[in-house]
N, C-alpha and C positions, 0 to 999 in steps of 0.2 A: 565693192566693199563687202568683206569676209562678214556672214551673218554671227553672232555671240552665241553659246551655248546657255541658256536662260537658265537653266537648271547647275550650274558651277557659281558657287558664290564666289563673290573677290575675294583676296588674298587679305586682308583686313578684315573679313566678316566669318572667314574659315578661321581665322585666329582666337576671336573671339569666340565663337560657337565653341571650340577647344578647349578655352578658359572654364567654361561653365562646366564642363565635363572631366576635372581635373585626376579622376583614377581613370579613364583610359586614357591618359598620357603614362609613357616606359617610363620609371621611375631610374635613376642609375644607381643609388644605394639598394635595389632589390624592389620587393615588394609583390602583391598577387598581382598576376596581367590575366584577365581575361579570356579564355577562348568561345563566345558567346554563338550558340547557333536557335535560332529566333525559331519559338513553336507555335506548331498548327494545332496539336491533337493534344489532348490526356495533361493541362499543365493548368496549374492553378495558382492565382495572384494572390500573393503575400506580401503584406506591409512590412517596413522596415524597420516600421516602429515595435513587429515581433521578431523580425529575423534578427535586427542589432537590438533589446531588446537591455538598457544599461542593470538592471537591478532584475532578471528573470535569469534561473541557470539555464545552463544548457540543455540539462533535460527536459527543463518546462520549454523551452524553444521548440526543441524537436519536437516533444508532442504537439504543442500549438501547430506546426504546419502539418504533423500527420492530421490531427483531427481536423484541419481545414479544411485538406484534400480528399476528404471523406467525401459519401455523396449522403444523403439524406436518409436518416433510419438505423446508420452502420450504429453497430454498438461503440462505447466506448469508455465500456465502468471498467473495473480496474483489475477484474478478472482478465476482460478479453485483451487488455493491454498489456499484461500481464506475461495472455500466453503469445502475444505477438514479439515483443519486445525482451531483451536477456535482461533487464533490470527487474529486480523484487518487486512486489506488490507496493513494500513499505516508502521507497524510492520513487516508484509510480502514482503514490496517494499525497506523496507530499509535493513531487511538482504539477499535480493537475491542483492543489490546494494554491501553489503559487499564483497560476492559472487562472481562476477562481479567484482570488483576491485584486489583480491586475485588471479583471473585467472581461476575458477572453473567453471564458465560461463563466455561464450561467446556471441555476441550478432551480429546478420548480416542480412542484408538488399536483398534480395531476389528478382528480377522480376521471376512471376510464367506465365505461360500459362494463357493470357487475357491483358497481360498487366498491371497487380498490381504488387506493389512493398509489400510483406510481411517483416515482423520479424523472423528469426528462434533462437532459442535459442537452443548453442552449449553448453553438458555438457562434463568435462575436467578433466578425476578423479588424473591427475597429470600433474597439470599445467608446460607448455612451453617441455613435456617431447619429443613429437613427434618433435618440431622444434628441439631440443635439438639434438637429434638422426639423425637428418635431416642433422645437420653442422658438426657432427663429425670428419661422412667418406669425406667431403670436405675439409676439412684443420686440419692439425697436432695440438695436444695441444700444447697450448704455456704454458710453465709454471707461465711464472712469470704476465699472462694474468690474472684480476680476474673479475666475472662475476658482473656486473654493475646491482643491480634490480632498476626495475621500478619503477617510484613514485606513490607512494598509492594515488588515485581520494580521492579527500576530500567529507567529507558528505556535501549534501546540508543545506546550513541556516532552521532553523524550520521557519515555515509560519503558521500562524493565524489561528485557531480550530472553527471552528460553532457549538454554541450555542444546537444547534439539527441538528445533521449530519444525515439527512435522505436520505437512498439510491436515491429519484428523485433529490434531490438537488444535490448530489456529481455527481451524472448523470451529470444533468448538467453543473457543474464546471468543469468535464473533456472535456465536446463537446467543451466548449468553450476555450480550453486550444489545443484540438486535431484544432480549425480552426484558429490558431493563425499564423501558415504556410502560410495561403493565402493572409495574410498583410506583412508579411516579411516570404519571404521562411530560415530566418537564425535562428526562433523561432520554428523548427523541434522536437519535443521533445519527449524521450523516451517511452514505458510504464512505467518503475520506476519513470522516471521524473514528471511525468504527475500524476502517483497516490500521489506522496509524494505533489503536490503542487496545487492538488483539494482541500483538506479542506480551504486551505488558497481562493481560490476563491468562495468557498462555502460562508465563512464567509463574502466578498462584498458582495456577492446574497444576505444573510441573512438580512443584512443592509438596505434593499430596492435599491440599486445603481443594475441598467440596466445592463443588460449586455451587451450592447453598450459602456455605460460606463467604465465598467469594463477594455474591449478592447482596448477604448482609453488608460487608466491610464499606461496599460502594454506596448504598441505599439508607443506610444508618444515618441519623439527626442531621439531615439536609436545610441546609435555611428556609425558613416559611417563603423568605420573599422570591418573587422569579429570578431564574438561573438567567444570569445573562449568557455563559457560555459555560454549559454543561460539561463537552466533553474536556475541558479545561481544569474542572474540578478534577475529574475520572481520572484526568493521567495526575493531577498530585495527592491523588488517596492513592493510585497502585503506585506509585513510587516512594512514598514516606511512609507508608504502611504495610510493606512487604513484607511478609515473613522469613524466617530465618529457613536455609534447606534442613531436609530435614536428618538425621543423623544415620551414619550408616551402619548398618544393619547386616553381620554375618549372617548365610544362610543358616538354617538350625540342621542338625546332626539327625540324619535317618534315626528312626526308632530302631534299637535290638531286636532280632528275632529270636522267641524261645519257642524251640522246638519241642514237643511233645515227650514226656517220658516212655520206653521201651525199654524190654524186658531182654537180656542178650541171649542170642542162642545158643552161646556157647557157654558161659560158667551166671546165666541166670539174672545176673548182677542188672541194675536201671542206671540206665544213661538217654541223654537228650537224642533224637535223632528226627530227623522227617518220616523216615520210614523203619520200618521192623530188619534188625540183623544180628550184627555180631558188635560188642561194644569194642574200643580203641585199641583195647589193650591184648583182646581176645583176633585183632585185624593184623596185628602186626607178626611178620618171619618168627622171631621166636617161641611168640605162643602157639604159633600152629604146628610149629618143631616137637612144640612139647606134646 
């Protein structure tokens, strides 16, 4: 009697195991097929709940699995992404904000050795999974308990684009956005916040308005009671309160030069010159004729 190969399942149990796995079956209306080669080195596991991801763009996707595959320590504020990546700052601050709101970063405030308070940025390759795990073994499921999510952070209002967004000016549209703290400590505001609502302070700079000015316009009869979401106010003061550009302005006309009086050498007479000669009339063929 032929011994069976233990390791080949029946032809009913191959069917079925098939069944469960219904995208690698060849589709005949088309579709992606797979070519899958299984890794050892350098590969990092990603949920599907970020790669299909129904309500995150595309941008925030890609970032989410760059920043996964990161190792511990790599930077990842919106500079260095910035210069890694061809998308803008602005573009880059709004899907790590995505990001951020989804639960896939985290974001916390840090005193280090000196006495600074930094940023760290927490990545979260399956959000609330650890607190999750955390409440389990403390209290029995309840059945008819259902889990409550959290309310999605709304995007900020868009703010006002300059004209020629050049690196020193956005420069400075962030200083002055990062010292806005020292007039009311309740104007604290994030990196995302802070890149999303430089352009819009760029474009006051642009205007010729100070940035004294500017200060004022932001900082002026804030409500006593706490800001719930500061830079929210910020983008709808610089966008309802924009000033007008400002009007243009022909170059002005050189000053005239007047030349010094001179005495001519030839018939005596004063005329303008730079230097000592003969006056116009005394330079020309026929007065020398004469």
């Amino acid at each position: 009697m032929d011994t069976q190969n233990p390791s080949v399942l029946p032809r009913a149990q191959s069917r079925l195991a098939a069944d469960e796995y219904p995208n690698q079956r060849p589709h005949a209306d088309g579709g992606v097929i797979h070519d899958n080669t299984r890794h050892t080195t350098r590969f990092t596991v990603i949920g599907n709940h970020l790669a299909q991801h129904p309500e995150l763009s595309g941008l925030a996707i890609g970032l989410g699995v760059h920043i996964q595959s990161l190792p511990s320590g790599a930077r990842v504020d919106i500079k260095t992404l910035t210069a890694r990546f061809p998308e803008g700052a602005t573009r880059i601050a709004a899907a790590l904000r995505e990001l951020e709101a989804h639960g896939y970063l985290r974001r916390e405030r840090t005193r280090v050795p000196g006495g600074r308070i930094v940023t760290r940025t927490i990545s979260c390759n399956q959000p609330g999974g650890h607190r999750n795990a955390d409440r389990e073994p403390a209290r029995p499921p309840h059945p008819t308990r259902t889990k409550k999510q959290a309310p999605r952070k709304k995007a900020l209002p868009a703010v006002p684009q300059p004209a020629y967004p050049a690196p020193t000016l956005l420069q400075a549209a962030t200083d002055l956005l990062a010292d806005l703290r020292r007039r009311d400590p309740r104007l604290l505001l994030s990196a995302c916040d802070a890149a999303h609502l430089a352009p819009g302070v760029a474009a006051w700079l642009e205007r010729d308005v100070s940035p004294m000015a500017v200060r004022q316009a932001l900082t002026a009869d804030l409500p006593p009671e706490p800001l719930r979401r500061p830079a929210a106010l910020l983008a709808h003061r610089l966008t309802v309160q924009l000033p007008p550009s400002p009007p243009f302005r022909a170059p002005a006309a050189p000053p005239t030069v007047r030349h010094p009086l001179q005495n001519c050498e030839g018939c005596d007479r004063a005329f303008r010159s730079p230097t000592p000669g003969r006056c116009y009339d005394c330079r020309t063929p026929a007065a020398t004729a004469a």
